[in-house]
N, C-alpha and C positions, 0 to 999 in steps of 0.2 A: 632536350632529351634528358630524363632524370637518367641518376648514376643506375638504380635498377636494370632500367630502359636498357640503357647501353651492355651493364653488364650482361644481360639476357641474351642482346643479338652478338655478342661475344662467345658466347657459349656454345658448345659441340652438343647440338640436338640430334644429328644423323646419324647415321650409321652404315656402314659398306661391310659386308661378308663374303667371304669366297674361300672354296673345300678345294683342300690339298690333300695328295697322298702324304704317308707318317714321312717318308726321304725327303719330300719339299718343306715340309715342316719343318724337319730339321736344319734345312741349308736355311731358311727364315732363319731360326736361333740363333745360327753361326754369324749369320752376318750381322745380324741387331745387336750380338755379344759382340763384335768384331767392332761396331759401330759405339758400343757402351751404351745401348740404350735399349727400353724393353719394346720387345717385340712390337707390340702397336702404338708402339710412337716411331718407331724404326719404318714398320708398314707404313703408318701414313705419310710420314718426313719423303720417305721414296716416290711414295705415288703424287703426290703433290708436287715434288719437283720437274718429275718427267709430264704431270698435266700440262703444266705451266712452261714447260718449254716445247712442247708440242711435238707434233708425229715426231720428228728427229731423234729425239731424247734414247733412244739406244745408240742409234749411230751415232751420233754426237758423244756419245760417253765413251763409244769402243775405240771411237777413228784415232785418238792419240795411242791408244797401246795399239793400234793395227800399222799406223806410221811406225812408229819406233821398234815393229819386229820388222816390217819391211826397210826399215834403212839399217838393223844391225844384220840382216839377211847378207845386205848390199854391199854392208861393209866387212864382213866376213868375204863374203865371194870375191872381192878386191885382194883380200889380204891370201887368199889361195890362187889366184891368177898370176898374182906377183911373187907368191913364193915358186909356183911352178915354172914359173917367166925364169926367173933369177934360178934355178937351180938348174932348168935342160940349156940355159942360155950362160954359161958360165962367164962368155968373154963380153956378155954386156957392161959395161960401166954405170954405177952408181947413177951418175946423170942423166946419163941415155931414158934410165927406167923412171926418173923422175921428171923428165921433158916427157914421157908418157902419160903421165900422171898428170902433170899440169894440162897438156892437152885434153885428156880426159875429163879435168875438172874444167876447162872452159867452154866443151861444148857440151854437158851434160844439161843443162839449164834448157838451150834450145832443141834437144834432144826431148825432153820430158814432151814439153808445150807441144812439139810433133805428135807426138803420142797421147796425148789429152786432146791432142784438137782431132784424132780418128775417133776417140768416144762421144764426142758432142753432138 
């Protein structure tokens, strides 16, 4: 294949369009400015990526920040269990509420799988 040849089937002959209101236009801006790059290299770098990773590609991008508010959910609601435990429960001991703890953190693990295994 001549350098021509090659360069040719290199080259961006196609073309993709698609009409936005002026507010979705502008969230495009924001994010291509947010990304450092112009808008349609920003469009196609995105839509290329989620082709290429297939139907998933939203879920697969949101499921780590959906994790991470559901365990600082969890980990919040600990931290209000145990202060309302420790404050109506005055004559607990330190240990007491921390052999709680520990129990709680050994059978969470098999606790989940229970619960994953009712959605399957």
């Amino acid at each position: 294949m001549s350098v021509s040849e090659d360069r040719a089937r290199l080259q961006r002959t196609k073309s993709v369009g698609f009409r936005v209101r002026p507010s979705e236009y502008e969230e495009l801006v924001q994010a291509a400015e947010a990304a450092g790059m112009p808008i349609g290299e920003w469009i196609r770098d995105v839509s290329l990526r989620a082709a290429r990773q297939g139907d998933n590609a939203d879920c697969q991008s949101a499921l780590p920040k959906l994790v991470r508010i559901g365990l600082e959910e969890v980990a919040a609601l600990r931290a209000v269990v145990l202060t309302l435990f420790g404050t109506t429960h005055p004559t607990l001991a330190k240990d007491e509420i921390e052999q709680m703890l520990a129990y709680a953190d050994s059978v969470k693990g098999e606790r989940v799988d229970v619960l994953i295994g009712r959605q399957a």
